[in-house]
LOMINU-449543 format. One record per residue (C-alpha): chain; x, y, z; residue number from 1. Coordinates in nm, 2 decimals, decimal comma, m for minus. Layout:
residues N
+-----+--------+--------+--------+-----+
: mol :     xx :     yy :     zz : seq :
+-----+--------+--------+--------+-----+
:   A :      X :      Y :      Z : NUM :
...
+-----+--------+--------+--------+-----+
//
This chain:
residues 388
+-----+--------+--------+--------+-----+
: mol :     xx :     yy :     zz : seq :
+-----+--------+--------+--------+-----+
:   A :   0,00 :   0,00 :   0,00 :   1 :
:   A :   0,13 :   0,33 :  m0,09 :   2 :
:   A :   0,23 :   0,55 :   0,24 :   3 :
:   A :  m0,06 :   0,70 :   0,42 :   4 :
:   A :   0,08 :   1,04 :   0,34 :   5 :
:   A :   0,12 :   1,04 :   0,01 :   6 :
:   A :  m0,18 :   0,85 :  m0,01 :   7 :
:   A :  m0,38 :   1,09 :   0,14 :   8 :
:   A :  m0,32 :   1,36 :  m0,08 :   9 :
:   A :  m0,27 :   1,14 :  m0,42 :  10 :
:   A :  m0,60 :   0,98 :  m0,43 :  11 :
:   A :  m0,80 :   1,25 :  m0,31 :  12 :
:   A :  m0,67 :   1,48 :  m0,58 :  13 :
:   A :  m0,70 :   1,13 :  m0,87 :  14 :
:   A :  m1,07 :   1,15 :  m0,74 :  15 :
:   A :  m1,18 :   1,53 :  m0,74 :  16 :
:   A :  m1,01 :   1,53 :  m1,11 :  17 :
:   A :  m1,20 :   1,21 :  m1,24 :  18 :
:   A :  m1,50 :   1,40 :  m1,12 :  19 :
:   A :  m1,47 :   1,70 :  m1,27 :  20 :
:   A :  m1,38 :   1,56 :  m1,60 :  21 :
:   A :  m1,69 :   1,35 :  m1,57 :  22 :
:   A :  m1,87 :   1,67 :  m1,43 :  23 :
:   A :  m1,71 :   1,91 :  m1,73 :  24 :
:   A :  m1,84 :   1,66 :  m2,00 :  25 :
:   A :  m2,18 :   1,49 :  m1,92 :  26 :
:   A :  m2,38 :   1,78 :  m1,85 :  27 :
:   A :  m2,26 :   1,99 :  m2,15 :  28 :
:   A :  m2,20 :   1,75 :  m2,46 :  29 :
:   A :  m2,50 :   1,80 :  m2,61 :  30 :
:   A :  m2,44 :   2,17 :  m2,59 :  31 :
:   A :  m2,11 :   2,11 :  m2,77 :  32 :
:   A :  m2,21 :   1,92 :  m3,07 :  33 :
:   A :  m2,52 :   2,17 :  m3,16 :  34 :
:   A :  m2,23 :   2,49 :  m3,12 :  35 :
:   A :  m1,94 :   2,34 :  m3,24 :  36 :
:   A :  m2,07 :   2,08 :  m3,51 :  37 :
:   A :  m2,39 :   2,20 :  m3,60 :  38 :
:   A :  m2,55 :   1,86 :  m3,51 :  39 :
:   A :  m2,98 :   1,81 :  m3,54 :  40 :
:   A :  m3,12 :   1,69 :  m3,23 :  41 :
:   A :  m3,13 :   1,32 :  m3,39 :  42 :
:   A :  m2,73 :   1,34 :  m3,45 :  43 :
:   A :  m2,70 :   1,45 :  m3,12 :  44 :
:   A :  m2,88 :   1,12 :  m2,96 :  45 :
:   A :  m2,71 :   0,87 :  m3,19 :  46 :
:   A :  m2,41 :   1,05 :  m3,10 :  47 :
:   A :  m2,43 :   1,08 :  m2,72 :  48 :
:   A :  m2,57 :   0,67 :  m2,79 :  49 :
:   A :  m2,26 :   0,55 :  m2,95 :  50 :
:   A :  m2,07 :   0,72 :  m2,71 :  51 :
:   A :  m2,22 :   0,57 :  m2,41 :  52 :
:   A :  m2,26 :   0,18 :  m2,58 :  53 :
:   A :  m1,86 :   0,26 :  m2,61 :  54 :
:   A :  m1,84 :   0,34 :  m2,23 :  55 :
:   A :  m2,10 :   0,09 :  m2,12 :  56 :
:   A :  m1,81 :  m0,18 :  m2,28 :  57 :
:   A :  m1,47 :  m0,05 :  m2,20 :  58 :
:   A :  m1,63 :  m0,03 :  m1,84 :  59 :
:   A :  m1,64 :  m0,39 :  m1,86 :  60 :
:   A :  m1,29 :  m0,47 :  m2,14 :  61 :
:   A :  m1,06 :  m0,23 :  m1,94 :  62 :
:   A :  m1,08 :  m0,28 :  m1,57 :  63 :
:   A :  m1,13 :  m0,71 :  m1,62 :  64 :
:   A :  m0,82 :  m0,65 :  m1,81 :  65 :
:   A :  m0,67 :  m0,47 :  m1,54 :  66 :
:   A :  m0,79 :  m0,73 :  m1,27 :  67 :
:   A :  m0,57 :  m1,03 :  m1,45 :  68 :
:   A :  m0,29 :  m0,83 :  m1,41 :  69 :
:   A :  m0,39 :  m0,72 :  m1,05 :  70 :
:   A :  m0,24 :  m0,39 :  m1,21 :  71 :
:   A :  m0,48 :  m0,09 :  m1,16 :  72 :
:   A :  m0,25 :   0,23 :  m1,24 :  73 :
:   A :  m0,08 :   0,14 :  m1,57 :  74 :
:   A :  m0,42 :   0,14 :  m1,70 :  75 :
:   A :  m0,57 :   0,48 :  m1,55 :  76 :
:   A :  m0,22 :   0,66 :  m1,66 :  77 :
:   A :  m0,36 :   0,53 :  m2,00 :  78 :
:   A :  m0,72 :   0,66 :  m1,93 :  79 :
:   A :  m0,62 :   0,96 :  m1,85 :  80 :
:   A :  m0,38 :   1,02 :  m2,16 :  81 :
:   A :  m0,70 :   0,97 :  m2,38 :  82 :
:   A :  m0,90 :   1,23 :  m2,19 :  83 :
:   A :  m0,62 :   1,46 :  m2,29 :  84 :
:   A :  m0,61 :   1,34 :  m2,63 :  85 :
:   A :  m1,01 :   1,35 :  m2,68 :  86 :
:   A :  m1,03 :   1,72 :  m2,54 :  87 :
:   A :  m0,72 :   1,79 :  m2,82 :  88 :
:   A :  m0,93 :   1,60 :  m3,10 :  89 :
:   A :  m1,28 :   1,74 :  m3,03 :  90 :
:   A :  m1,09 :   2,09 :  m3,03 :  91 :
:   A :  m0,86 :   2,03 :  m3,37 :  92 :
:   A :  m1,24 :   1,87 :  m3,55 :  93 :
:   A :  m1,41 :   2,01 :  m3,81 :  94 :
:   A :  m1,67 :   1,82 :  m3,83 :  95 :
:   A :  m1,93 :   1,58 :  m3,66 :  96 :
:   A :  m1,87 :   1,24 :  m3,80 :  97 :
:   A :  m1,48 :   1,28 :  m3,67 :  98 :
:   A :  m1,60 :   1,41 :  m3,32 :  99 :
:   A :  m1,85 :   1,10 :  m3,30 : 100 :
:   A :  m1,54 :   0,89 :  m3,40 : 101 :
:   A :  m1,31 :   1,08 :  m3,11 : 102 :
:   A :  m1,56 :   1,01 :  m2,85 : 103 :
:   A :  m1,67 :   0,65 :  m2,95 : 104 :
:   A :  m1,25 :   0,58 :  m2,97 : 105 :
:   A :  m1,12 :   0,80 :  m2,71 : 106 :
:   A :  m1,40 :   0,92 :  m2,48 : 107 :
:   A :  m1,55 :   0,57 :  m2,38 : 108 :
:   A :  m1,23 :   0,41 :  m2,31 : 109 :
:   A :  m1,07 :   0,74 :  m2,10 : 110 :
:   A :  m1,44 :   0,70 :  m1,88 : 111 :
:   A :  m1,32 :   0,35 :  m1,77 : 112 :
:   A :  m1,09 :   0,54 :  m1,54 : 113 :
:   A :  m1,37 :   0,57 :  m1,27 : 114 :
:   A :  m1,36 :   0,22 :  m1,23 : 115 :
:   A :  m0,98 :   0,15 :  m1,22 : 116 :
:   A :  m0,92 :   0,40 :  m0,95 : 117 :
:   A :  m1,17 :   0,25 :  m0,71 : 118 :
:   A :  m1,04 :  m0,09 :  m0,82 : 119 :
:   A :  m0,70 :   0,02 :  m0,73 : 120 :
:   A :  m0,83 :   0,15 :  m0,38 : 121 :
:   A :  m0,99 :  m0,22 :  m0,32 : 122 :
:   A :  m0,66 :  m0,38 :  m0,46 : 123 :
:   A :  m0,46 :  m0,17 :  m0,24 : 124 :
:   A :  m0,66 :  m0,24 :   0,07 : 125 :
:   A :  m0,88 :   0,02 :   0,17 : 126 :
:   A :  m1,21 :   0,05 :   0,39 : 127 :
:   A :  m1,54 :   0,04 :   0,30 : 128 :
:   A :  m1,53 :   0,37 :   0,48 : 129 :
:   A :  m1,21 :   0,51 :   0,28 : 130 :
:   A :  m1,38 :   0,42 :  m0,04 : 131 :
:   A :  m1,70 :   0,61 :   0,02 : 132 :
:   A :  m1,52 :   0,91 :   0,14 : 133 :
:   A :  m1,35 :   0,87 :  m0,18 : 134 :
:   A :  m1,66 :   0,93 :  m0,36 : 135 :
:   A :  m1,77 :   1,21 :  m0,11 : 136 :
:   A :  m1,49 :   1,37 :  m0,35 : 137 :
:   A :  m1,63 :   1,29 :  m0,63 : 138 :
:   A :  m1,96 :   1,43 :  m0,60 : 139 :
:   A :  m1,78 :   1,75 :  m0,47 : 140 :
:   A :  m1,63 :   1,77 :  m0,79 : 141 :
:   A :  m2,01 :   1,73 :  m0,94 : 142 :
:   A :  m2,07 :   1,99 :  m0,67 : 143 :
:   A :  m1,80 :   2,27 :  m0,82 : 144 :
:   A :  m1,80 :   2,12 :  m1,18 : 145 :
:   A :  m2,10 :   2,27 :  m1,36 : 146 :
:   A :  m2,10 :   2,61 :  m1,21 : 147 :
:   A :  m1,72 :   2,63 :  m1,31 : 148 :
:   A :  m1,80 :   2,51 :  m1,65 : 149 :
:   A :  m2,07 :   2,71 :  m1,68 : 150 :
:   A :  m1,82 :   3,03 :  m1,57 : 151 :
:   A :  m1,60 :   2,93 :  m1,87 : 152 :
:   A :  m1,87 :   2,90 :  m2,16 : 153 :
:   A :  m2,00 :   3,27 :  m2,02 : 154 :
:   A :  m1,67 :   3,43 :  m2,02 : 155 :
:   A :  m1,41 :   3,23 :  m2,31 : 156 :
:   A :  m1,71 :   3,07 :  m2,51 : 157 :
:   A :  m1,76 :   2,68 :  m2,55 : 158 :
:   A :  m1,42 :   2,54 :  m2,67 : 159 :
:   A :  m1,32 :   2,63 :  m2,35 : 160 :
:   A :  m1,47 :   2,33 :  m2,18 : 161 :
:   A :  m1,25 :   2,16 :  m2,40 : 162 :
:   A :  m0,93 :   2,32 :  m2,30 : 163 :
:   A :  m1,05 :   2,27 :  m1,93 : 164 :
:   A :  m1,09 :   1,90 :  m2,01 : 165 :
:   A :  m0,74 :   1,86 :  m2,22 : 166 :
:   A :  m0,58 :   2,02 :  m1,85 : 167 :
:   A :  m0,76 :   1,78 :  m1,66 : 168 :
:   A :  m0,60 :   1,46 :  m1,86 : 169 :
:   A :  m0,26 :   1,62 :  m1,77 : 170 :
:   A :  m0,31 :   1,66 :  m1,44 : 171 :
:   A :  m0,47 :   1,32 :  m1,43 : 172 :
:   A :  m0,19 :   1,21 :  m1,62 : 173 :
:   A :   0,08 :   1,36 :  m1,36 : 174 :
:   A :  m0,17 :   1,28 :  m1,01 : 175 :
:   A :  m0,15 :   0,86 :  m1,17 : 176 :
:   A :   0,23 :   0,91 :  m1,27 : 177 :
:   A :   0,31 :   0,99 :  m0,88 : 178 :
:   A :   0,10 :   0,74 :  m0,77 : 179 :
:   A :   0,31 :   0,48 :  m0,95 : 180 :
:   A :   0,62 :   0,59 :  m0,82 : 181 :
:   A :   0,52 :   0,59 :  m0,48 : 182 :
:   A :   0,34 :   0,22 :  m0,51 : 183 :
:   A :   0,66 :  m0,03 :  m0,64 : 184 :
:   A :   0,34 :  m0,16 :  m0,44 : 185 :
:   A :   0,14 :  m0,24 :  m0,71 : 186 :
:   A :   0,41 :  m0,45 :  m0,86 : 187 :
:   A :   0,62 :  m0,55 :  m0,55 : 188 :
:   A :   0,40 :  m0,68 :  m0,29 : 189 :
:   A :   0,12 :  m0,97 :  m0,32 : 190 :
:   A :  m0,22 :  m0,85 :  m0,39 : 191 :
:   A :  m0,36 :  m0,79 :  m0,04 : 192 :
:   A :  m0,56 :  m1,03 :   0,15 : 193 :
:   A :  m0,90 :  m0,87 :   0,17 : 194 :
:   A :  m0,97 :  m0,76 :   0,59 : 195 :
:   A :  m1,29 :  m0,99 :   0,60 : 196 :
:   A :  m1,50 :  m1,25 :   0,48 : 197 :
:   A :  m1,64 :  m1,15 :   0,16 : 198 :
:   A :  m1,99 :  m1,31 :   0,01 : 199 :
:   A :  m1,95 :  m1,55 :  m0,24 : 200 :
:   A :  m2,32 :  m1,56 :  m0,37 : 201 :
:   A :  m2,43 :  m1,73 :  m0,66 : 202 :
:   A :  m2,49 :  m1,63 :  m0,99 : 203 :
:   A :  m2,84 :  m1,57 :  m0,94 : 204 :
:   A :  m2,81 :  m1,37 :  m0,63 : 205 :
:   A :  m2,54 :  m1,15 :  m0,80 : 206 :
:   A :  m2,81 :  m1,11 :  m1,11 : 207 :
:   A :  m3,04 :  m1,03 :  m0,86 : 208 :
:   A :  m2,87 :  m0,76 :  m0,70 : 209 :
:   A :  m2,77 :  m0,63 :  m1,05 : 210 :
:   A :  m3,16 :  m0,59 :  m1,11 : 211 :
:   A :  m3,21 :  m0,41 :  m0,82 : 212 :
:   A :  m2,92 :  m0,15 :  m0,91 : 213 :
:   A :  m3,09 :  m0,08 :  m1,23 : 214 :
:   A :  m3,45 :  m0,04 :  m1,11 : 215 :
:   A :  m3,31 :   0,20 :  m0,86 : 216 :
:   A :  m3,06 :   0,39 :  m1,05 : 217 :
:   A :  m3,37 :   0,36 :  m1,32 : 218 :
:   A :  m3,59 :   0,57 :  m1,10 : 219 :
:   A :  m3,35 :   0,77 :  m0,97 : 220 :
:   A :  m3,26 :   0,96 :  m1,33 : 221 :
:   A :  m3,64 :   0,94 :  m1,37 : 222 :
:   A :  m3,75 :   1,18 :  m1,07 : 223 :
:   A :  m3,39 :   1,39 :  m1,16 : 224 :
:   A :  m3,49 :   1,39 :  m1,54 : 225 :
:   A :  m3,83 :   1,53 :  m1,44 : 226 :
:   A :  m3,75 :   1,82 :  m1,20 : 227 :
:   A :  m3,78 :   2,13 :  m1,38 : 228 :
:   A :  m4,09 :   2,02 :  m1,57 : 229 :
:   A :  m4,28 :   1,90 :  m1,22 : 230 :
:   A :  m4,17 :   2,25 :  m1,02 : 231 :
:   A :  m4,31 :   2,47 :  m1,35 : 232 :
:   A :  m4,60 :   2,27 :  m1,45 : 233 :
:   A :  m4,73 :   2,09 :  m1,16 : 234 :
:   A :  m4,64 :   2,32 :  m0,85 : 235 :
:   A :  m4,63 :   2,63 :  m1,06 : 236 :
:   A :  m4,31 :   2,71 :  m0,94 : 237 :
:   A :  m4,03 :   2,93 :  m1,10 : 238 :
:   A :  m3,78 :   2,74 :  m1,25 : 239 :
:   A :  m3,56 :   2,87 :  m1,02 : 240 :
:   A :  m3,67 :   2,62 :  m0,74 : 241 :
:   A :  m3,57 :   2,33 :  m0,93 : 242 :
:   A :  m3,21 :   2,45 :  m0,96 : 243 :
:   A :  m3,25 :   2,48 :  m0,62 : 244 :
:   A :  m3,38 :   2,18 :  m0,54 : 245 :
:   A :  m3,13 :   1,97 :  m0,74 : 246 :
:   A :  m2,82 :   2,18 :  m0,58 : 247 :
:   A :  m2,95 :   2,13 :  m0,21 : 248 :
:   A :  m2,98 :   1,74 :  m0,31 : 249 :
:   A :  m2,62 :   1,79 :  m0,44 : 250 :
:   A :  m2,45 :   1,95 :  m0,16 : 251 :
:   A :  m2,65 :   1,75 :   0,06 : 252 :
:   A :  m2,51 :   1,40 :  m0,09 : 253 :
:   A :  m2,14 :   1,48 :   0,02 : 254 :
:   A :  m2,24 :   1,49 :   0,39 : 255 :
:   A :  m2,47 :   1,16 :   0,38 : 256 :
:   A :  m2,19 :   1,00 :   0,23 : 257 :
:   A :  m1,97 :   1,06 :   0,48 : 258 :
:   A :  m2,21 :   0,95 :   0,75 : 259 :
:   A :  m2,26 :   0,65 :   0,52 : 260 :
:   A :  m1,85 :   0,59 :   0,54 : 261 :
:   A :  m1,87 :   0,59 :   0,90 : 262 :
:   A :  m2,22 :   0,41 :   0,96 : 263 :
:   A :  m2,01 :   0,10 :   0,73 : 264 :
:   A :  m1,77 :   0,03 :   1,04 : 265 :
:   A :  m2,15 :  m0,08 :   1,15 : 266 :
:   A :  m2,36 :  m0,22 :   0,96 : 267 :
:   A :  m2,36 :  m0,43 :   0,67 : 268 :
:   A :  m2,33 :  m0,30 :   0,28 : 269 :
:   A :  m2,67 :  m0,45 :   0,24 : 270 :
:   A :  m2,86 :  m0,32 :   0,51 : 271 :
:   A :  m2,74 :   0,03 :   0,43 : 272 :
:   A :  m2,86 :   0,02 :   0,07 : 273 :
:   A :  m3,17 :  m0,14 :   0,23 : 274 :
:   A :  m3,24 :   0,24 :   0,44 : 275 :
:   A :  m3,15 :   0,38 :   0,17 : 276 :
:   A :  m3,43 :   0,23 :  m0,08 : 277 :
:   A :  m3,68 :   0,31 :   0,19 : 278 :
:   A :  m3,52 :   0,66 :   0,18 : 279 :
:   A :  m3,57 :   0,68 :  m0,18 : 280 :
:   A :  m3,94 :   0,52 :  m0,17 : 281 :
:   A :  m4,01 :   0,81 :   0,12 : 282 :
:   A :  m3,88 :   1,08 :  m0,11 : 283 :
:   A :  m4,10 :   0,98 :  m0,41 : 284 :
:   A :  m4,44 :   0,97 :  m0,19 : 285 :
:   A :  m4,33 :   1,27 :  m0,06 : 286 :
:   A :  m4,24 :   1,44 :  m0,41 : 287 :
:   A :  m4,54 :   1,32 :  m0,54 : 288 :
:   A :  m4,76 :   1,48 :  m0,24 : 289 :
:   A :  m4,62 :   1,78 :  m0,17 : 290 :
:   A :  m4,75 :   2,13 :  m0,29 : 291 :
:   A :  m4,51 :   2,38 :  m0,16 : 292 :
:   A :  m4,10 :   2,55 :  m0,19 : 293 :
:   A :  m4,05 :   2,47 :   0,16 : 294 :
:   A :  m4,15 :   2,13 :   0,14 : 295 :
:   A :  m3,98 :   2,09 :  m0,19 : 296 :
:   A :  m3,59 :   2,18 :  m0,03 : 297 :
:   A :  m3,70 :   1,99 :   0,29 : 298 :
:   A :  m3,73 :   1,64 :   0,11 : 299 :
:   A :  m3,40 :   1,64 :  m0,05 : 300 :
:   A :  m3,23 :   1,54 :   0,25 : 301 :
:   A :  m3,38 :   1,16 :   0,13 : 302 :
:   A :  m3,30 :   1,20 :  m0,19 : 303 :
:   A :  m2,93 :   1,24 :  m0,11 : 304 :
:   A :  m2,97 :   0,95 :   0,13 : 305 :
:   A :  m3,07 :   0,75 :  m0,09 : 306 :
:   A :  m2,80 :   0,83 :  m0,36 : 307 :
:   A :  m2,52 :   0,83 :  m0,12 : 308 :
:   A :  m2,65 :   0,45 :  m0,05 : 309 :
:   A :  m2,64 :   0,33 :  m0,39 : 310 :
:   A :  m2,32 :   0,58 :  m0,49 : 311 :
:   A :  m2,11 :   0,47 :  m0,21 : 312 :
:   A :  m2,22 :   0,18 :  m0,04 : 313 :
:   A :  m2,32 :   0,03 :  m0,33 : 314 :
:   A :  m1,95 :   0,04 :  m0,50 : 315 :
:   A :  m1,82 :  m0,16 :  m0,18 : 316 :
:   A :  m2,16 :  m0,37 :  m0,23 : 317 :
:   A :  m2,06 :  m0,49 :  m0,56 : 318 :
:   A :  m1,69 :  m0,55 :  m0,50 : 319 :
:   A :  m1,78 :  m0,75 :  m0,21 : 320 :
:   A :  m2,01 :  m0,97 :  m0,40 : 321 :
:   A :  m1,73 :  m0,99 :  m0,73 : 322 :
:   A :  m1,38 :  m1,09 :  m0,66 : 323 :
:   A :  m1,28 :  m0,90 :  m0,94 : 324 :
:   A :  m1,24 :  m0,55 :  m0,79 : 325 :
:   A :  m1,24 :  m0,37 :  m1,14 : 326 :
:   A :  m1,50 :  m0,56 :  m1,29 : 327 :
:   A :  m1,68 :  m0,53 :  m1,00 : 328 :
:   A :  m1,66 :  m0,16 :  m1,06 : 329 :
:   A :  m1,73 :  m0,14 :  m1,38 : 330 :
:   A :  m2,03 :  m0,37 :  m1,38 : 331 :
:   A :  m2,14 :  m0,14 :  m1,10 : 332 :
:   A :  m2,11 :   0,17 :  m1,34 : 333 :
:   A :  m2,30 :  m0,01 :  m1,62 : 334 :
:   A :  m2,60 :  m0,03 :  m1,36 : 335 :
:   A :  m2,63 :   0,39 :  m1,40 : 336 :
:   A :  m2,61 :   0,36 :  m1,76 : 337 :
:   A :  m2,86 :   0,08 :  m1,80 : 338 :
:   A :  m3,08 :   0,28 :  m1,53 : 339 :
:   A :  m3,06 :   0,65 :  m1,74 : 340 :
:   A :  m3,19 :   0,42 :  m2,04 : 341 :
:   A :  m3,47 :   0,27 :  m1,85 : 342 :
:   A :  m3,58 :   0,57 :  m1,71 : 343 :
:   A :  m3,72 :   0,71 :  m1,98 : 344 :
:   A :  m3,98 :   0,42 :  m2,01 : 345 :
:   A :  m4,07 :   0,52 :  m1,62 : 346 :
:   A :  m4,09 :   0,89 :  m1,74 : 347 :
:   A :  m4,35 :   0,80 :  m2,04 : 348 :
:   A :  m4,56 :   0,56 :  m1,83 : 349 :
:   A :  m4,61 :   0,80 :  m1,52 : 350 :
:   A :  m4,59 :   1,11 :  m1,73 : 351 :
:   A :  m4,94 :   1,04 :  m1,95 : 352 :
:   A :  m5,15 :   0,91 :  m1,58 : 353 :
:   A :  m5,38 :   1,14 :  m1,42 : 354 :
:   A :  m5,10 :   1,30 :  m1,19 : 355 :
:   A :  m4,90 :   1,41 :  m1,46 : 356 :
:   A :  m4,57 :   1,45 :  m1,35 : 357 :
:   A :  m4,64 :   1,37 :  m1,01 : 358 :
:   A :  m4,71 :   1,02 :  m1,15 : 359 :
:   A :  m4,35 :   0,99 :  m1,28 : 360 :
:   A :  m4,25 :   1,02 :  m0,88 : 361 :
:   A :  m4,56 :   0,75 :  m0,82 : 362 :
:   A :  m4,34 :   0,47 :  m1,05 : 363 :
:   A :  m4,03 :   0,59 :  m0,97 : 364 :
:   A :  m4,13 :   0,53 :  m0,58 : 365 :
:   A :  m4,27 :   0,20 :  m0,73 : 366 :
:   A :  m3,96 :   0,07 :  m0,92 : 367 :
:   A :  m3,74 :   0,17 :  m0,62 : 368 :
:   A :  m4,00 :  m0,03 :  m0,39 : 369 :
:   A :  m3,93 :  m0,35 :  m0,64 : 370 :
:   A :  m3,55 :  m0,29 :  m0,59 : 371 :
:   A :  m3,62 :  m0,29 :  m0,22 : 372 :
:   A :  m3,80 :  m0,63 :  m0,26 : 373 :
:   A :  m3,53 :  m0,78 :  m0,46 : 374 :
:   A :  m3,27 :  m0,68 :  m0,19 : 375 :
:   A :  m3,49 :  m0,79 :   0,10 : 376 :
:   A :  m3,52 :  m1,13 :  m0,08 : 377 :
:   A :  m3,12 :  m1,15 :  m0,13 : 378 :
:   A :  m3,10 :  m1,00 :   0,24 : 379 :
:   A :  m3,30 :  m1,35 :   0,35 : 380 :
:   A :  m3,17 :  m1,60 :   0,22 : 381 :
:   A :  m2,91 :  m1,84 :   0,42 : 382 :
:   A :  m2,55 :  m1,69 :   0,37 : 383 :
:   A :  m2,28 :  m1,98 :   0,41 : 384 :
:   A :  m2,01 :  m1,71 :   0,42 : 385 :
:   A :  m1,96 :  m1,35 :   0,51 : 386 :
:   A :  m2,19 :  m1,16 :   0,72 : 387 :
:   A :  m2,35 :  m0,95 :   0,44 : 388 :
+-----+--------+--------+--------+-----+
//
């Protein structure tokens, strides 16, 4: 393991700049290819399509790679290198088809890096509670990231996102290099004995718990993707309360997660993620009830309980359940991506009911309920090893 002070500051800074990349990108891509590339709304979705089918498989191809070699930081130098390298090839194209090329070939690959840094964390034996205050990181980079993004577009115009990013891969590039030199580790020493039983399941339960990750993540997006339209249309709000309400949830999550780190010296993986479906089920009857600004801030608090659960505890969840720590990851990450797809099936179902949009929080509540179920029933069943 590398030394705890080097440590301390090396993978704190690898986190916060694997955020913001992520943070830089996601939100604004879309924006890019209409104001750089002139792209319809239709070659925007195939794009943004083929770009995520790329990272839903390098999230698998990469970090099981990786795991053969018990090798996690050769791998995210790499990553990061191609985040450089997309920002550079996004800025130097002239044209859409080449940008949808860059991002299938560079852009899905460099996203893989997520999943080898918390793969490295697991390899190098950390705590389930170092590993979620890990991700407290990240989501404080998701914090900071769009406000600071949108601070660039406003006073250097788009193509500064893209410098922004290109800086990032350096750094990234420089955070990993330092890494390596301080962890002959990685290559030296055995790979570590993991501090505790870990489950074993079977197939089955592991497909089980999969499910549930998707049908929560799936109604997660759902009641995020919906915000704006359900404060405007429904409680006749200003949009202004929606930004509101998705920054309080934000800046909310960093503190749950923390309390989540420490509640894991405690209580199991499971039976966290288990609070926080009921969390999540609370929030929608709530969100689907409620009538007021007040009310509207105050429920947050669940909603970041709930996706400090699945963000955090989850990870640990997963690589628990998979003895591969990078495939757990990235199989872990596929869950979100699978979710975002499926949500837009719980958005059109709940959407054209009676409630309108309050109906999309009434299946979302539902779906997360069925995730709950699916977890209890894994929860239940004799365990012949672990305590999970």
């Amino acid at each position: 393991m590398m030394p705890p002070a080097r440590s301390s500051v090396l993978v704190p800074s690898a986190a916060l700049l694997w955020g913001l990349q992520a943070a830089f990108l996601t939100p604004v891509l879309a924006l890019l290819l209409v104001s750089l590339y002139d792209a319809t709304t239709v070659q925007v979705g195939w794009v943004i399509a083929v770009y995520n089918a790329s990272g839903f498989l390098a999230a698998l191809v990469i970090p099981a790679r990786a795991d053969r070699a018990r090798r996690y930081l050769p791998s995210l130098v790499v990553c990061a290198a191609l985040t450089a390298a997309l920002a550079a090839a996004l800025a130097l194209s002239t044209s859409l088809p080449i940008a949808a090329v860059a991002l299938a070939v560079l852009g899905g690959p460099a996203s893989s890096g997520f999943s080898l840094l918390f793969a490295h964390l697991r390899h190098s034996g950390a705590t389930p509670n170092q590993v979620v205050n890990t991700r407290a990181v990240v989501s404080f980079a998701w914090v900071a990231g769009p406000p600071i993004a949108t601070f660039l577009v406003g006073a250097f115009g788009d193509r500064s996102l893209l410098a922004a990013l290109g800086v990032i891969g350096v750094l990234s590039v420089a955070v990993t290099a330092l890494m390596m030199r301080g962890a002959a580790s990685d290559r030296l020493r055995p790979p570590v004995v993991e501090q505790q039983t870990t489950m074993r399941p079977s197939r089955s339960t592991v497909a089980v718990v999969i499910g549930a990750f998707v049908a929560v993540q799936a109604g997660n997006a759902a009641a995020v993707a919906v915000m704006t339209l359900y404060v405007t249309e429904s409680l006749g709000l200003g949009v202004v309360w929606a930004g509101a309400a998705l920054a309080v949830a934000a800046g909310l999550e960093i503190p749950a997660l923390l309390i989540m780190g420490r509640l894991s010296r405690r209580f199991t993986s499971l039976g966290l993620i288990i609070a926080g479906c009921l969390a999540g089920i609370a929030y929608c009857a709530a969100m689907a009830a409620l009538s007021g600004p007040i009310a509207l801030l105050a429920v947050q608090v669940l909603s970041a309980w709930l996706v400090a659960a699945v963000a955090g505890i989850g990870m640990t969840l997963f690589q628990d359940m998979i003895p591969q720590p990078g495939l757990a990851v990235g199989i872990y990450a596929n869950t979100r991506r699978i979710g975002a797809i499926a949500s837009g099936a719980i958005i059109a179902f709940g959407s054209t009911s009676a409630l309108g949009y309050r109906g999309v929080f009434v299946a979302s509540g539902l779906v997360t309920a069925l995730a709950l179920l699916m977890l209890l029933v894994v929860r239940i069943r004799p365990s012949r090893s672990g305590h999970h």
